[in-house]
C-alpha positions in Angstrom: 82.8 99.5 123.5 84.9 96.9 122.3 88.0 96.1 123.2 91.1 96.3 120.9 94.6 95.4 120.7 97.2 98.1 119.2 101.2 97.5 118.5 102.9 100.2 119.2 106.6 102.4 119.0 107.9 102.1 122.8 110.3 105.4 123.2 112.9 105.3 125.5 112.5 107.8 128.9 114.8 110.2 126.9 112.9 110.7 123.9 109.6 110.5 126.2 110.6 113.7 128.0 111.4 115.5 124.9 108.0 115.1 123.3 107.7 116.6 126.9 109.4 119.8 126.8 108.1 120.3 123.3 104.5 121.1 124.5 105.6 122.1 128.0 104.1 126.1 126.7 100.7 124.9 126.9 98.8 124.7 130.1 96.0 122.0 128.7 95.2 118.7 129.7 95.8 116.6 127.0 94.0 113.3 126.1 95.1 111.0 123.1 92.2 108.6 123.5 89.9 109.3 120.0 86.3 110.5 120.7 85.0 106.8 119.8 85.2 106.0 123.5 83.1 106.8 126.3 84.7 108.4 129.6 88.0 108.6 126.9 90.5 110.9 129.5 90.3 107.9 132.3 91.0 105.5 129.9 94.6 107.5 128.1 97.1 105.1 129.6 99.4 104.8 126.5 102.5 106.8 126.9 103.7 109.3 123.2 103.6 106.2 121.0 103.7 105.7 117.1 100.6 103.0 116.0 101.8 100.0 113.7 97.9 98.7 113.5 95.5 97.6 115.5 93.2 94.6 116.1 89.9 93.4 118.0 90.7 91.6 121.1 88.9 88.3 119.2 92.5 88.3 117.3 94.5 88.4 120.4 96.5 85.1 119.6 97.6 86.1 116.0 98.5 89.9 117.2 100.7 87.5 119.6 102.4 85.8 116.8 102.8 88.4 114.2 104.6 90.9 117.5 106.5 88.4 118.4 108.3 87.5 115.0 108.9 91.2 114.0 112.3 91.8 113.5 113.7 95.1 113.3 116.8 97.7 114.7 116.2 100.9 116.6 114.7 103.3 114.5 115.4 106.8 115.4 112.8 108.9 114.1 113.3 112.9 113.4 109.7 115.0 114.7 109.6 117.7 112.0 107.2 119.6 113.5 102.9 119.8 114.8 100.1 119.5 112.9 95.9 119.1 113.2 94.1 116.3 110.8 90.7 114.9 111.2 89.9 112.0 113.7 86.9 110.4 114.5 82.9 111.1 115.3 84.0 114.8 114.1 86.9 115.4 116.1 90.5 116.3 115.2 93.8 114.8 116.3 96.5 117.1 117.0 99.9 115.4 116.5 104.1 115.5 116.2 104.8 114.9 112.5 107.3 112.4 111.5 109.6 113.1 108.5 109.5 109.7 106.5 112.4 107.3 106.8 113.5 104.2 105.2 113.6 102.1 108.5 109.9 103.0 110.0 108.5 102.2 106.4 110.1 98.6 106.5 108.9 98.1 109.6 105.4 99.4 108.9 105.6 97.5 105.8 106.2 94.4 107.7 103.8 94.4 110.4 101.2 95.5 107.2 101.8 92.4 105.4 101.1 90.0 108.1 98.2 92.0 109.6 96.9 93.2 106.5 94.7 96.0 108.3 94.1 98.9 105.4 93.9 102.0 107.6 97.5 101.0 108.4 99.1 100.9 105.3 101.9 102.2 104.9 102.0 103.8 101.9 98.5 105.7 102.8 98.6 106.0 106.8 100.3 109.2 107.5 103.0 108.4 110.7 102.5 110.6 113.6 102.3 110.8 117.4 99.4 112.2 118.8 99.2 115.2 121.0 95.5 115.6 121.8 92.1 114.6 120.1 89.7 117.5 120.7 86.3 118.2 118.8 87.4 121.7 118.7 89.4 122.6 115.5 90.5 125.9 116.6 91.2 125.4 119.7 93.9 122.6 118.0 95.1 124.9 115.6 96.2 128.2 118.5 97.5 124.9 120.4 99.7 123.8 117.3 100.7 127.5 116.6 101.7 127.9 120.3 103.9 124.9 120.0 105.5 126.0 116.4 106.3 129.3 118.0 109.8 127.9 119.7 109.5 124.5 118.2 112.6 122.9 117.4 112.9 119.6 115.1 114.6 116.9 117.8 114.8 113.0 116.9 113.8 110.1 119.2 114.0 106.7 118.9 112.6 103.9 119.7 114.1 99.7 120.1 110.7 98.2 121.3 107.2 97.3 120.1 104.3 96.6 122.6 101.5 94.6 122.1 98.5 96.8 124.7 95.2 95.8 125.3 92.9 99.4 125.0 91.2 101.4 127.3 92.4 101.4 129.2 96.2 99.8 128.5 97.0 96.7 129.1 100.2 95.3 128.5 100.2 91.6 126.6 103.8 91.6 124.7 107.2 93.9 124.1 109.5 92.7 121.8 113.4 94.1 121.7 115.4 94.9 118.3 116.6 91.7 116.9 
């Protein structure tokens, strides 16, 4: 396996706990780690997080620079509800949608230019938070219709970008709003 760098959305404790209590109904062990990696559920270190891109350790240095010279405000962020797309090595990623703002695109927009990774373009990439990556599809799907049955849209926001080393996590960077 090799090893990878990914910038991330850092929520705040408050917004943490609400992604939380919005899957609190289901008694399942959730793992966020895709199916690409071998013993995957030791290795899900990464709190709920939104991904801006991500890189091969070998660019380490310029993740560095481009992290570091992001400038952006808090972005608050409105979760509009669950949902089930396909992930990798035929698995499926169950995830909190995330109605579209302004602010995020910028900032994805940003962090695109200088990185230039594809799958991470904006205007393609479809923003979410993942929930769970399981090979099962319906077993994702009664999960996501358990959720929607009380699910309530809530916003969270975020004022910090890490820089991790993955799998397992390992912090490198966090930048502030500037």
């Amino acid at each position: 396996m090799s090893k990878r760098i990914t910038s991330i959305a850092l929520f705040d404790k408050d917004s943490l706990n609400k992604f939380d209590e919005s899957v609190q109904s289901i008694n399942e062990h959730f793992c966020k780690v895709p199916f690409r990696e071998e013993n995957r559920e030791t290795l899900d270190t990464l709190p709920y997080h939104f991904t801006f891109t991500v890189w091969d350790s070998s660019q380490k240095d310029i993740a560095m620079e481009i992290i570091k010279n992001i400038k952006f405000s808090e972005i608050e962020l409105k979760i509009i509800g669950v949902n089930v797309k396909e992930s990798f090595n035929d698995s499926y990623n169950l995830y909190f949608e995330i109605e579209r703002n302004n602010e995020l695109y910028l900032l994805q927009k940003q962090i695109y230019d200088l990185a230039k990774i594809e799958k991470y373009n904006p205007d393609n990439f479809v923003p979410h938070i993942t929930i769970h990556c399981d090979k099962d599809y319906e077993k994702l799907v009664k999960i996501k219709e358990t959720i929607m049955k009380e699910f309530i849209d809530f916003e969270v926001q975020f004022k910090q970008i890490g820089l991790f080393e993955i799998y397992p996590a390992k912090q490198i960077l966090i930048t502030q709003i500037k």
